[in-house]
Biotite code that builds the C-alpha atoms (Angstrom):
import biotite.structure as struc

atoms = struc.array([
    struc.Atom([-1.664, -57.538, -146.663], chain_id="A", res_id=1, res_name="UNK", atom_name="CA", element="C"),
    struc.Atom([-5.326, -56.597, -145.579], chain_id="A", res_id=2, res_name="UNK", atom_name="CA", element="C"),
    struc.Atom([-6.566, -56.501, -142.218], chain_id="A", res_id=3, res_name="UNK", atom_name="CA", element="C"),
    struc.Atom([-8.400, -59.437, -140.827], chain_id="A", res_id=4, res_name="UNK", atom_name="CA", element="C"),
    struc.Atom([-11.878, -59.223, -140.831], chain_id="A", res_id=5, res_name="UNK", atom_name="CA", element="C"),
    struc.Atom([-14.674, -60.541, -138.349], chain_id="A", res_id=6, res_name="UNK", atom_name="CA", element="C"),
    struc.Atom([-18.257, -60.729, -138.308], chain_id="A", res_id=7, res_name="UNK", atom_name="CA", element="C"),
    struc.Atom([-20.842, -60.995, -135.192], chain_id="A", res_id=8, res_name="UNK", atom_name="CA", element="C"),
    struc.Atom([-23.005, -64.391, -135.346], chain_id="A", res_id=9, res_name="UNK", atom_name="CA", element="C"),
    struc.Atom([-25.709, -65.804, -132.560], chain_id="A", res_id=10, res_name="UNK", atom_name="CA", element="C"),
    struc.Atom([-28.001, -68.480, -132.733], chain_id="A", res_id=11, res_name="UNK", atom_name="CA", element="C"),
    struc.Atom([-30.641, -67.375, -130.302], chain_id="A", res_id=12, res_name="UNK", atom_name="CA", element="C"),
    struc.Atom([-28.962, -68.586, -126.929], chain_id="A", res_id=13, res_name="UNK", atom_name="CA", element="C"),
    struc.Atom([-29.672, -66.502, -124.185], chain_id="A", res_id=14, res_name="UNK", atom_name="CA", element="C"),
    struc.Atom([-27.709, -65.306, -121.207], chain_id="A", res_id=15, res_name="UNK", atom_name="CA", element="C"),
    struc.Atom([-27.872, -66.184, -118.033], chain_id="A", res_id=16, res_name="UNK", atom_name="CA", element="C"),
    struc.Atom([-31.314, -64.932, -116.536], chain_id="A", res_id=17, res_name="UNK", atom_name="CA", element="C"),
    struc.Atom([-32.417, -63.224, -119.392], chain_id="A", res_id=18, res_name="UNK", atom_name="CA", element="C"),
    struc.Atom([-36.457, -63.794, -120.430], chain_id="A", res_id=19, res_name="UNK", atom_name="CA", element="C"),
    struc.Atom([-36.783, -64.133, -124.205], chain_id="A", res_id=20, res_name="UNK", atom_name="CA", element="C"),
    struc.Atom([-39.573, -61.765, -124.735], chain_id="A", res_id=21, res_name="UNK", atom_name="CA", element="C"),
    struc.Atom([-37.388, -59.008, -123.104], chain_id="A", res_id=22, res_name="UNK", atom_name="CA", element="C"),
    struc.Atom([-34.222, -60.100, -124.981], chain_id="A", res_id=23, res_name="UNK", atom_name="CA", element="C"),
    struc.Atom([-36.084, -59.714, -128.637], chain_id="A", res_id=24, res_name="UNK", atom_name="CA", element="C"),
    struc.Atom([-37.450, -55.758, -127.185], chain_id="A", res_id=25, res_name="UNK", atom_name="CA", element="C"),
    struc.Atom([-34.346, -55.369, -126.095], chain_id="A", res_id=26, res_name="UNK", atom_name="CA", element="C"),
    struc.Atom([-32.498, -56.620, -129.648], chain_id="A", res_id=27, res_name="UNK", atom_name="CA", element="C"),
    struc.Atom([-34.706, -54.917, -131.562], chain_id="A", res_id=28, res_name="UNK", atom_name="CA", element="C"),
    struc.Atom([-34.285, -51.579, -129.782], chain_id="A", res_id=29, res_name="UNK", atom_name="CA", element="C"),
    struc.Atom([-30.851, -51.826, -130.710], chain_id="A", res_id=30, res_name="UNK", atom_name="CA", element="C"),
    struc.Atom([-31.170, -52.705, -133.964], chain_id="A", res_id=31, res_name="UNK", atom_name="CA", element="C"),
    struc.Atom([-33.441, -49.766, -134.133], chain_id="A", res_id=32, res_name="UNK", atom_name="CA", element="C"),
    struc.Atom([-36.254, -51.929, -135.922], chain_id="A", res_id=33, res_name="UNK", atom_name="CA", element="C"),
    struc.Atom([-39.261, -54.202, -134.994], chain_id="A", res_id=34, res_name="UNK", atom_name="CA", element="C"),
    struc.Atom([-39.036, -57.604, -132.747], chain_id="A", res_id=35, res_name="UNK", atom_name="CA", element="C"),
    struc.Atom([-40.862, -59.196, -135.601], chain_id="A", res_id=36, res_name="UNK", atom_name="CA", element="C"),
    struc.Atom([-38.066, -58.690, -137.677], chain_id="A", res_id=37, res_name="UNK", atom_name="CA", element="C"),
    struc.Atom([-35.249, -59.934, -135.284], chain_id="A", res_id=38, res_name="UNK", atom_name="CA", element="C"),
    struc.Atom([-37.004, -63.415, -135.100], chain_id="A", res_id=39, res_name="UNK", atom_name="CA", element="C"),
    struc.Atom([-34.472, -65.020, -137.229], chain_id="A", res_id=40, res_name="UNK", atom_name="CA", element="C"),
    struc.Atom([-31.899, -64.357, -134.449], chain_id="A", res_id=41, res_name="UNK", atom_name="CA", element="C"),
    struc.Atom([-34.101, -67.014, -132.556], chain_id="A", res_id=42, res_name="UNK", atom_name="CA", element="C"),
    struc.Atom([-34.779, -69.293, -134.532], chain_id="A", res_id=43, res_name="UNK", atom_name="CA", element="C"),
    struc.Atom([-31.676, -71.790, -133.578], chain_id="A", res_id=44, res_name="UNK", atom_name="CA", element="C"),
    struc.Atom([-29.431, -71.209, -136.612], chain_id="A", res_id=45, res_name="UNK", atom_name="CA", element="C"),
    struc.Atom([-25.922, -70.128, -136.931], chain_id="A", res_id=46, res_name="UNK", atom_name="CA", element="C"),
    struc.Atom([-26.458, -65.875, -138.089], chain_id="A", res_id=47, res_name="UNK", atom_name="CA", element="C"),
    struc.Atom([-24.257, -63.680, -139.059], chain_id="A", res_id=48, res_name="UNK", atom_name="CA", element="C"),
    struc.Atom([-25.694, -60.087, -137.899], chain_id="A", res_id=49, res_name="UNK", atom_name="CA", element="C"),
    struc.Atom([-22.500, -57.744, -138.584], chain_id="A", res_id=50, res_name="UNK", atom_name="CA", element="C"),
    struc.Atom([-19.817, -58.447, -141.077], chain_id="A", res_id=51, res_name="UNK", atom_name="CA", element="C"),
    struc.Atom([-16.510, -57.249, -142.311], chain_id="A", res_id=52, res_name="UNK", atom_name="CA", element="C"),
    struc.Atom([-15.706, -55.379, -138.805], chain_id="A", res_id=53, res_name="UNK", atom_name="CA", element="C"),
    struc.Atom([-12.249, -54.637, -137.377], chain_id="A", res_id=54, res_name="UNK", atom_name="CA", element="C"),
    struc.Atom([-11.497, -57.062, -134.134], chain_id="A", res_id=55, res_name="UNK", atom_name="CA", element="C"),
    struc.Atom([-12.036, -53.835, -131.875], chain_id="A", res_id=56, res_name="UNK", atom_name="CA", element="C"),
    struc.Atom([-15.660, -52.643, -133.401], chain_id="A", res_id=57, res_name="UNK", atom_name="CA", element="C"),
    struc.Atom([-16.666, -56.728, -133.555], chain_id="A", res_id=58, res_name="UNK", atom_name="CA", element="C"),
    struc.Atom([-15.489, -57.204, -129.612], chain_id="A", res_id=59, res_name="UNK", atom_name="CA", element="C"),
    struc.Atom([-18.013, -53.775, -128.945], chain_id="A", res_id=60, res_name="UNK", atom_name="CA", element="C"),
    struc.Atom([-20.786, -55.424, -131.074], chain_id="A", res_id=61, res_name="UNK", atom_name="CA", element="C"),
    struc.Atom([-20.470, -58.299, -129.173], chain_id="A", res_id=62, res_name="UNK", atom_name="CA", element="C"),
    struc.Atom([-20.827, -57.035, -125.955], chain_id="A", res_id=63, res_name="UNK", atom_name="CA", element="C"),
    struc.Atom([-23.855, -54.795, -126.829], chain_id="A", res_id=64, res_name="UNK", atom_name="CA", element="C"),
    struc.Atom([-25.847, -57.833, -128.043], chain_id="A", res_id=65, res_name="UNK", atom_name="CA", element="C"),
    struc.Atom([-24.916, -59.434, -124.775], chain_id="A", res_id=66, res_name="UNK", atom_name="CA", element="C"),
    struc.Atom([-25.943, -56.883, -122.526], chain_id="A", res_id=67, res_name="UNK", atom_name="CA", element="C"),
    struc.Atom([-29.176, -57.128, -124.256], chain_id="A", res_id=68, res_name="UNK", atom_name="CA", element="C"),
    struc.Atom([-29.190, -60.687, -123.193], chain_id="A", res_id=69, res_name="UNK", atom_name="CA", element="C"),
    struc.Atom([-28.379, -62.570, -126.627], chain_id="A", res_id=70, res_name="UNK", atom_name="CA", element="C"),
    struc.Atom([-24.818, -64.616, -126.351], chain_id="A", res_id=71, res_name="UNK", atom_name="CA", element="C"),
    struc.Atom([-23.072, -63.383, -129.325], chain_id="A", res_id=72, res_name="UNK", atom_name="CA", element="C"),
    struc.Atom([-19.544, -64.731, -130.801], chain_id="A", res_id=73, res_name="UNK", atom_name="CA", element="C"),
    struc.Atom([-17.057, -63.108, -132.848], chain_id="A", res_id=74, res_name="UNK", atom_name="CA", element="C"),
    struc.Atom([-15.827, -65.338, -135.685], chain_id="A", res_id=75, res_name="UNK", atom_name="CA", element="C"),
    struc.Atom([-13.271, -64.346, -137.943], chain_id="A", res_id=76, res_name="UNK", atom_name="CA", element="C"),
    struc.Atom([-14.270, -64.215, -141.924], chain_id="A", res_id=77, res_name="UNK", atom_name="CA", element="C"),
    struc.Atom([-12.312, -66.577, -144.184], chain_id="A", res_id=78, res_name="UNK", atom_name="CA", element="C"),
    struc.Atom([-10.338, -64.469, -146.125], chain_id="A", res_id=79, res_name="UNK", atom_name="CA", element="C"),
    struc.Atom([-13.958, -62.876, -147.299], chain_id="A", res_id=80, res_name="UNK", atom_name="CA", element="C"),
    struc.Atom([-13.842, -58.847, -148.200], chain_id="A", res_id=81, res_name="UNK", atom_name="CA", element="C"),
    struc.Atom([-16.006, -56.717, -146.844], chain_id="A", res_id=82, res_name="UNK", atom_name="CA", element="C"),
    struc.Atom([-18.995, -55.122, -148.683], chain_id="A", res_id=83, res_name="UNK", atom_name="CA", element="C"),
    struc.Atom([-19.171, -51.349, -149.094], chain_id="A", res_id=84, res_name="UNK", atom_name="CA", element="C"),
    struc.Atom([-22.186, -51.460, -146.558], chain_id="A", res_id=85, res_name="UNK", atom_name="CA", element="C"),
    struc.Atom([-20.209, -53.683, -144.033], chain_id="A", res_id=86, res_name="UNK", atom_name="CA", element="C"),
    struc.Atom([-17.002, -51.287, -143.886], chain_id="A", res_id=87, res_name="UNK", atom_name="CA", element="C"),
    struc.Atom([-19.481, -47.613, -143.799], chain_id="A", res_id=88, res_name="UNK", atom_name="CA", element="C"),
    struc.Atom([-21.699, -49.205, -141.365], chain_id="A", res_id=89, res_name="UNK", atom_name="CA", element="C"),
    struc.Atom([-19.995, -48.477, -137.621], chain_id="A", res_id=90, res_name="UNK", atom_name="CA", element="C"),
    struc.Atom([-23.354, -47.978, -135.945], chain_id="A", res_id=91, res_name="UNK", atom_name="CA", element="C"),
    struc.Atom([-25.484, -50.817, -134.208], chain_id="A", res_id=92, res_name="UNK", atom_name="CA", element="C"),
    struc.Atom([-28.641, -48.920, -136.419], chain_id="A", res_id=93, res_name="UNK", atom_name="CA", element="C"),
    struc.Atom([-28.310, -51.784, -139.292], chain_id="A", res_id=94, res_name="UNK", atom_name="CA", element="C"),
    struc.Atom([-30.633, -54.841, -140.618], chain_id="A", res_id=95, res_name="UNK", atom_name="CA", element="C"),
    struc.Atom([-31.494, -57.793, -140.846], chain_id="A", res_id=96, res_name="UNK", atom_name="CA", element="C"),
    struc.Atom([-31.936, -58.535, -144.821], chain_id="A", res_id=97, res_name="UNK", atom_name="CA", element="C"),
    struc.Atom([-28.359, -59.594, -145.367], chain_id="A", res_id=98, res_name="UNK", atom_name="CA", element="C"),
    struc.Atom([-28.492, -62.125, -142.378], chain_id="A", res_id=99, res_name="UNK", atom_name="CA", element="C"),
    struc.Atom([-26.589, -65.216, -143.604], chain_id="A", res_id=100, res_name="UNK", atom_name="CA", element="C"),
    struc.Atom([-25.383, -68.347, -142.228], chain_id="A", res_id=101, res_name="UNK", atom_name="CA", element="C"),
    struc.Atom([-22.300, -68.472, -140.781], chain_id="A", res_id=102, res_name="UNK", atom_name="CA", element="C"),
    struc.Atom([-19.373, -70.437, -142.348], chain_id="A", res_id=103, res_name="UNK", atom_name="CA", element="C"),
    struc.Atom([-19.100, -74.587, -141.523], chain_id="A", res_id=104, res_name="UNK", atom_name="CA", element="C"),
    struc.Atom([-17.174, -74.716, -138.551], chain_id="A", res_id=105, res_name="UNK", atom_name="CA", element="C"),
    struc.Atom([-17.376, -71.493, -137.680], chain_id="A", res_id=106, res_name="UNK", atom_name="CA", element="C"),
    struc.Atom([-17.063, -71.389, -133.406], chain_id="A", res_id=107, res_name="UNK", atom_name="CA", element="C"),
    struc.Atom([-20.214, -69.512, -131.490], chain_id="A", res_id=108, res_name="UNK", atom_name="CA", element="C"),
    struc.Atom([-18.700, -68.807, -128.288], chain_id="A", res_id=109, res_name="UNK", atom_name="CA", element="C"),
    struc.Atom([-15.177, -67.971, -127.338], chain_id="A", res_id=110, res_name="UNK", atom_name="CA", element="C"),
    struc.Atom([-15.210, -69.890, -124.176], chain_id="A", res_id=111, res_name="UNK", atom_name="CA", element="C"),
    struc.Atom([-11.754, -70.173, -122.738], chain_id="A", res_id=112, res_name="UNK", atom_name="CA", element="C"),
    struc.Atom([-9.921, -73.809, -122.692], chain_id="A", res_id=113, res_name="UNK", atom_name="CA", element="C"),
    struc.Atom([-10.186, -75.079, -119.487], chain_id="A", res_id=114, res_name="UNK", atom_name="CA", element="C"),
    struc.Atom([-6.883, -75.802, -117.439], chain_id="A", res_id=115, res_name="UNK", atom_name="CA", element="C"),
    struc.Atom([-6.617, -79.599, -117.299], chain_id="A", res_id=116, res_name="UNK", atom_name="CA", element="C"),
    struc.Atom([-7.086, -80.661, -113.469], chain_id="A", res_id=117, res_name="UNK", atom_name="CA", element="C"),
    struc.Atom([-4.362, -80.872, -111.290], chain_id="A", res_id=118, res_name="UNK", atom_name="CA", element="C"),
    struc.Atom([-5.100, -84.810, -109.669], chain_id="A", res_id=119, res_name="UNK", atom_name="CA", element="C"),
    struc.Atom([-2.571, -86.597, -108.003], chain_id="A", res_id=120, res_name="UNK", atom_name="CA", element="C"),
    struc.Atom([-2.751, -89.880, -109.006], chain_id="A", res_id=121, res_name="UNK", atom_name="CA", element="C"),
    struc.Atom([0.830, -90.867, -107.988], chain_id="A", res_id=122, res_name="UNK", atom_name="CA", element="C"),
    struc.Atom([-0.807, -93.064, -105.297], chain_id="A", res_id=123, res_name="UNK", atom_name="CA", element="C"),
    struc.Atom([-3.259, -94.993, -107.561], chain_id="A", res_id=124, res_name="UNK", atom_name="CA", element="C"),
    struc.Atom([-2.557, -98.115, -109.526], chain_id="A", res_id=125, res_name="UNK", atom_name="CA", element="C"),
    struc.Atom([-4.326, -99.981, -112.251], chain_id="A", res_id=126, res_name="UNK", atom_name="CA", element="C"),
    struc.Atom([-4.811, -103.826, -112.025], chain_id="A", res_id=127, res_name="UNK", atom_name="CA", element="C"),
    struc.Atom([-4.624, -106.362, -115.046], chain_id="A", res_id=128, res_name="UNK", atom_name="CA", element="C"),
    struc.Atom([-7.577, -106.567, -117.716], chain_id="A", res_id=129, res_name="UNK", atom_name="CA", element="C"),
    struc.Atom([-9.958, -109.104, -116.442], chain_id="A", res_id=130, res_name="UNK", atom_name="CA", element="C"),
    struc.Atom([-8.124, -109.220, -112.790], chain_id="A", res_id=131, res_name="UNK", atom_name="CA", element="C"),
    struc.Atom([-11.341, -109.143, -109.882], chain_id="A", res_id=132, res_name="UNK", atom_name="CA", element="C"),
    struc.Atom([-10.856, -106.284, -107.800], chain_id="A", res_id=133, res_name="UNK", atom_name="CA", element="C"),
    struc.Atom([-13.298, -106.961, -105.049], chain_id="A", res_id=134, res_name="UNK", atom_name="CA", element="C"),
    struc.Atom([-13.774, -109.938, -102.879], chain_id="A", res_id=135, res_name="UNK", atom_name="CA", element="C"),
    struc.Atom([-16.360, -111.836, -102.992], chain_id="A", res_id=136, res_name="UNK", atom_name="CA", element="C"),
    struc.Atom([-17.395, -113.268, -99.534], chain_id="A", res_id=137, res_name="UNK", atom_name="CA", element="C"),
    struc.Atom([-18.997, -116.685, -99.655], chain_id="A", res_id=138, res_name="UNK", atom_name="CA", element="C"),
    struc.Atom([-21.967, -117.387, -97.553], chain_id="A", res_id=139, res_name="UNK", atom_name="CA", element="C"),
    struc.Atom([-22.009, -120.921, -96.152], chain_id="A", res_id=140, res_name="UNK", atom_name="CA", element="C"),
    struc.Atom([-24.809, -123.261, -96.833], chain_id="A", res_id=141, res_name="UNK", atom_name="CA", element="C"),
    struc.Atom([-27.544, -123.460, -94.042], chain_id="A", res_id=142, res_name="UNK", atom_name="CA", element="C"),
    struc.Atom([-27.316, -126.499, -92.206], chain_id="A", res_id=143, res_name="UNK", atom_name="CA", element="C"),
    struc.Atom([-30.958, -128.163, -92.606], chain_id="A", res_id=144, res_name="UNK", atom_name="CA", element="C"),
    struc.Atom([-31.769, -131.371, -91.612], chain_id="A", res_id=145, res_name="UNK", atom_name="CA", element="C"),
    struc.Atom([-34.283, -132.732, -94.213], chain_id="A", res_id=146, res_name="UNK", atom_name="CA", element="C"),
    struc.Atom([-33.986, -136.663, -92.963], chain_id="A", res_id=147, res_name="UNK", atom_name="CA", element="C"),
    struc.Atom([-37.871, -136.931, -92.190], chain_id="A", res_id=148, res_name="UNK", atom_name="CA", element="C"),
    struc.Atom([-38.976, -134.516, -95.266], chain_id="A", res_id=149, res_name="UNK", atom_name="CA", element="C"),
    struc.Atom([-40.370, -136.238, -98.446], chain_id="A", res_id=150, res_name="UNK", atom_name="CA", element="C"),
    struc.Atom([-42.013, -135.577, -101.695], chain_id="A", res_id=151, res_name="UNK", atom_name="CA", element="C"),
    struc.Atom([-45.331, -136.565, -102.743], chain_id="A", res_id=152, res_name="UNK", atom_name="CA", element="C"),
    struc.Atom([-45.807, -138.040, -106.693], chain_id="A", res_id=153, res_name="UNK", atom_name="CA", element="C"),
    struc.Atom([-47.286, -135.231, -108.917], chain_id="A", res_id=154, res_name="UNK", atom_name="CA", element="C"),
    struc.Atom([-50.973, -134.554, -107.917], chain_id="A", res_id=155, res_name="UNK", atom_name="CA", element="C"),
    struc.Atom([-50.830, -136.799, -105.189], chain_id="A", res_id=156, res_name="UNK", atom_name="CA", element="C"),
    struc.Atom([-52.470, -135.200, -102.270], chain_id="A", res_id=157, res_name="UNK", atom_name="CA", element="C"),
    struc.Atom([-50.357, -134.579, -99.439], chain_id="A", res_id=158, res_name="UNK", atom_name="CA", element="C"),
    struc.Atom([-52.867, -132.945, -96.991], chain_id="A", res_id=159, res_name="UNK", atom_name="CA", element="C"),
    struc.Atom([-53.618, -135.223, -94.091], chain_id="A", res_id=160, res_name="UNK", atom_name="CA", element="C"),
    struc.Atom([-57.341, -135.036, -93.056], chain_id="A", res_id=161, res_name="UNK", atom_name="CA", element="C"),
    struc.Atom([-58.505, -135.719, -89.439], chain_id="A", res_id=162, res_name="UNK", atom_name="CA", element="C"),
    struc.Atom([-61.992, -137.415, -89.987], chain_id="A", res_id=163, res_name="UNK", atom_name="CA", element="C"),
    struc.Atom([-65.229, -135.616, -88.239], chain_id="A", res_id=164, res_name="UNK", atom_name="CA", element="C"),
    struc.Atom([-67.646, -138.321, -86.003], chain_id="A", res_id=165, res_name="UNK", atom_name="CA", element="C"),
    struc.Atom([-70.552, -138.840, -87.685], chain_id="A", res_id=166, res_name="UNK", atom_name="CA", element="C"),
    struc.Atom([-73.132, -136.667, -84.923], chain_id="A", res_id=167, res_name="UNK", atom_name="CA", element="C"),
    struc.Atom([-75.252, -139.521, -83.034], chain_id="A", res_id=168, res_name="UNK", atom_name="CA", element="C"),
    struc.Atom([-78.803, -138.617, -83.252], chain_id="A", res_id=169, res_name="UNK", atom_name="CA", element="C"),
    struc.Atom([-81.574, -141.008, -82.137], chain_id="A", res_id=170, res_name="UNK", atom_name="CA", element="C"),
    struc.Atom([-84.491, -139.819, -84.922], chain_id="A", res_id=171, res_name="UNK", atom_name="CA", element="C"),
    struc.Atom([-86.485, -142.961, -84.547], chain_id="A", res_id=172, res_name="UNK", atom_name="CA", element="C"),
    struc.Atom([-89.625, -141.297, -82.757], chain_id="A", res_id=173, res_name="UNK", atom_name="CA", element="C"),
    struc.Atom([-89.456, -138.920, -85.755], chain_id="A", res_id=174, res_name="UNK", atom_name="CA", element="C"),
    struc.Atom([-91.521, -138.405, -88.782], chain_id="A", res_id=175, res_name="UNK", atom_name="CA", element="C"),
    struc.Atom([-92.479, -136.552, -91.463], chain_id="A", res_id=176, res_name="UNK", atom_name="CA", element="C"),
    struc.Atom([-95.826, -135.180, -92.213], chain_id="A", res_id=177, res_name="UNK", atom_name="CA", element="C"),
    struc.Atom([-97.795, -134.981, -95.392], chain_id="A", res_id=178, res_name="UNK", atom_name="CA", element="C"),
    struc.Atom([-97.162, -131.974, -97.556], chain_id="A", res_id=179, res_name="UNK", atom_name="CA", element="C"),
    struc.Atom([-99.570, -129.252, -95.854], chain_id="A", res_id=180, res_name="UNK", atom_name="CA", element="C"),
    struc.Atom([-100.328, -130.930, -93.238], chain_id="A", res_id=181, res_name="UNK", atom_name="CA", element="C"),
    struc.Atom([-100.076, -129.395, -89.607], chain_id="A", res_id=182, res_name="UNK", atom_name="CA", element="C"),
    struc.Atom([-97.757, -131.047, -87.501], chain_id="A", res_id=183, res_name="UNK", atom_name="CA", element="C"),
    struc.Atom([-98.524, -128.922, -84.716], chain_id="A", res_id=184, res_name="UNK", atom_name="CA", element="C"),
    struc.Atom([-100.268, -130.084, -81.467], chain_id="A", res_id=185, res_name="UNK", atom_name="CA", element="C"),
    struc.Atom([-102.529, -127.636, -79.605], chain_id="A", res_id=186, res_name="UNK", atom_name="CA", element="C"),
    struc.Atom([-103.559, -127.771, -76.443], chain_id="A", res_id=187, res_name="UNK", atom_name="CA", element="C"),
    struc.Atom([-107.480, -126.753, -75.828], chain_id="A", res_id=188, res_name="UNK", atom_name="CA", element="C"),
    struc.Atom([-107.708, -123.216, -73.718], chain_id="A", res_id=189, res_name="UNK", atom_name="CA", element="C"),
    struc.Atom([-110.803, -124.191, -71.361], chain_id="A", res_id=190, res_name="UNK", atom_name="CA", element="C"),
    struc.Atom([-113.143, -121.273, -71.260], chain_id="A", res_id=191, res_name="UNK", atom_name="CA", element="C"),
    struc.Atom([-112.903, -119.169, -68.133], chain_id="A", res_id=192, res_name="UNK", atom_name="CA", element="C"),
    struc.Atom([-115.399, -119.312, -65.144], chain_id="A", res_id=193, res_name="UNK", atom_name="CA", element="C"),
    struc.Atom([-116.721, -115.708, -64.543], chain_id="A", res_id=194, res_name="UNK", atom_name="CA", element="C"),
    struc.Atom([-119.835, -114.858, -62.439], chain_id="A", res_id=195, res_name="UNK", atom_name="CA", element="C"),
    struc.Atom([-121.071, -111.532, -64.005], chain_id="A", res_id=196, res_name="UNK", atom_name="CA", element="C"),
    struc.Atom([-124.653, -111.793, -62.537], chain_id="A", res_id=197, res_name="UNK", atom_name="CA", element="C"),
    struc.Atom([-123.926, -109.209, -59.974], chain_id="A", res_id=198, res_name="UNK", atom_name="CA", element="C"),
    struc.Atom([-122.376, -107.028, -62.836], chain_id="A", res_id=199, res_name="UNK", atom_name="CA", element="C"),
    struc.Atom([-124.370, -103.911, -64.694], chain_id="A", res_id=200, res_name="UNK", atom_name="CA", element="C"),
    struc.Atom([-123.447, -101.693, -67.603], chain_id="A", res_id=201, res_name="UNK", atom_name="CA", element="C"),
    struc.Atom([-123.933, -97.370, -66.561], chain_id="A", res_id=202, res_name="UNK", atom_name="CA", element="C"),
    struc.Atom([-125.503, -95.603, -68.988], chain_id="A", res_id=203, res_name="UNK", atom_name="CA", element="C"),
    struc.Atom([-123.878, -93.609, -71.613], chain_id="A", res_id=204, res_name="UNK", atom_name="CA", element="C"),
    struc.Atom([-121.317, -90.556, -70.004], chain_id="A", res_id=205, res_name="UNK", atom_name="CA", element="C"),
    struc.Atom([-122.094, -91.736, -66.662], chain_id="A", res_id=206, res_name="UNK", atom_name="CA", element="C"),
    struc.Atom([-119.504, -90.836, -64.106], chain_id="A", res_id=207, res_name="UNK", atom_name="CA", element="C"),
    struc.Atom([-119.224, -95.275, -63.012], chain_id="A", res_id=208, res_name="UNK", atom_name="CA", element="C"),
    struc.Atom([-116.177, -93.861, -60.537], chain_id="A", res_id=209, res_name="UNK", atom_name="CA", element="C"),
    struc.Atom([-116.862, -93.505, -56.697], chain_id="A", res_id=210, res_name="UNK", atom_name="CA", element="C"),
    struc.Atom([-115.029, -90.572, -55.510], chain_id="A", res_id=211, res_name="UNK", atom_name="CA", element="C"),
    struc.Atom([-114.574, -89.735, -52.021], chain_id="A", res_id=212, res_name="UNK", atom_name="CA", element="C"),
    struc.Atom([-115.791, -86.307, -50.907], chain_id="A", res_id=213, res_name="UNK", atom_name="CA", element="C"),
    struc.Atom([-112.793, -84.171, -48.902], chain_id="A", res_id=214, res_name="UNK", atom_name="CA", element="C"),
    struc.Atom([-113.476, -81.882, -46.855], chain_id="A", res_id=215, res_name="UNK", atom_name="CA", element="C"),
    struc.Atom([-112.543, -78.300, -47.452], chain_id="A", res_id=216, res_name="UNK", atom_name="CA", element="C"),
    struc.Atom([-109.181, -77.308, -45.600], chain_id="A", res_id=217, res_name="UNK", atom_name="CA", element="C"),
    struc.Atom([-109.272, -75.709, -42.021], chain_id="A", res_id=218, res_name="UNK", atom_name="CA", element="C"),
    struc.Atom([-106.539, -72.872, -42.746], chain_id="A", res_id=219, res_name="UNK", atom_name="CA", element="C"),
    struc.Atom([-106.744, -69.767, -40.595], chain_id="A", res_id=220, res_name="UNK", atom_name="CA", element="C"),
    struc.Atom([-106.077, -66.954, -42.736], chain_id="A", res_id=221, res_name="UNK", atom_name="CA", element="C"),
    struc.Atom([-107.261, -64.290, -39.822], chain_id="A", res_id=222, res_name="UNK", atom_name="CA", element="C"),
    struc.Atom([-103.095, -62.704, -39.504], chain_id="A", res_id=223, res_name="UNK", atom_name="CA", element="C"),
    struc.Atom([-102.467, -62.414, -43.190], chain_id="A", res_id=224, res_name="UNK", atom_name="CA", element="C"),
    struc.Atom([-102.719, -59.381, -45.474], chain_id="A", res_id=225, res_name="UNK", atom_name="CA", element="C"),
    struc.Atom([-101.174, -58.403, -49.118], chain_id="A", res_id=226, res_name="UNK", atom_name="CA", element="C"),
    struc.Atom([-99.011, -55.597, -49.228], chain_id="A", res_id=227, res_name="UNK", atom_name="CA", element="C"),
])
């Protein structure tokens, strides 16, 4: 009976914290070729990178991908044999060209089962289908009295208007004018009485202003001197 066989596949999810332009330097440094050329690895597809590998050499494989921050799954191969280039080939220097899909089915990560959770539900029960599990509380009608309160036929105006005086204004002394004409009474301005016989005009630049003459100030300046 042959040993059982596993190959390496990813499908371009990353670890946790890893940047993807560091991941594809990092991939293709171990791959010992050029990032260009590990782009398939990103691409979202199932890949199988290494094939035909012991469960030991797959489990290192897998771990050197992922501490270059690619998630990587080992998958064994359905009953497939291994190529002469898959069972020589020990070294992480290999390519690309034989990528393949992997097999229908196949399982990407080997994420443990989780335990089922331990919940004590010894104290719960489960009503009937249909059965109303929370009371409603009913609020009582509001107690309005609406004895004096009536409704109005449609369009019927229901607005009761207090009616304005009617201003009383005696205009019986009033009337109107003829267009353009003015209505407005003057009173005459009588012309003003104003003796100016006694009154002359001065000549041109004449000083007409009566100034009184002071006399020049009495200051004894006898005890002063400038320093």
């Amino acid at each position: 009976m042959s040993e059982e066989m596993f190959q390496i596949l990813v499908n371009g999810t990353l670890t946790e914290g890893a940047q993807i332009e560091q991941v594809k330097q990092n991939i293709a440094k171990l791959f010992k070729t050029t990032p260009d050329k590990v782009e398939p690895m990103f691409s979202g597809r199932k890949l199988a990178v290494k094939k035909g590998l012991d469960k030991a050499t797959a489990l290192k494989y897998k771990t050197a991908i992922n501490n270059a921050g690619l998630a990587a799954a080992v998958v064994a191969m359905a009953d497939e044999a291994p190529t002469s280039t898959d069972q020589t080939d020990t070294t992480a220097d290999t390519s690309l060209d034989h990528a393949s899909l992997a097999a229908t089915g196949s399982t990407m990560d080997e994420t443990p089962v989780a335990a089922p959770a331990d919940i004590d539900t010894s104290g719960l029960v489960m009503d009937s289908v249909g059965e109303t599990l929370v009371e409603a509380t009913t609020t009582p009608e509001p107690d309005i009295n609406i004895d004096q309160i009536s409704m109005g036929e449609v369009g019927e105006d229901v607005t009761e208007y207090t009616p304005i005086p009617e201003p009383a204004i005696d205009i019986s002394k009033l009337d109107m004018g003829e267009a353009g004409e003015d209505v407005m009474q003057y009173e005459p301005v009588p012309e003003a009485d104003i003796d100016i016989s006694e009154l002359s005009m001065a000549d041109v630049g004449e000083d007409v202003m009566r100034h009184k003459e002071v006399p020049p100030a009495d200051i004894d300046t006898s005890s002063l001197k400038l320093d």
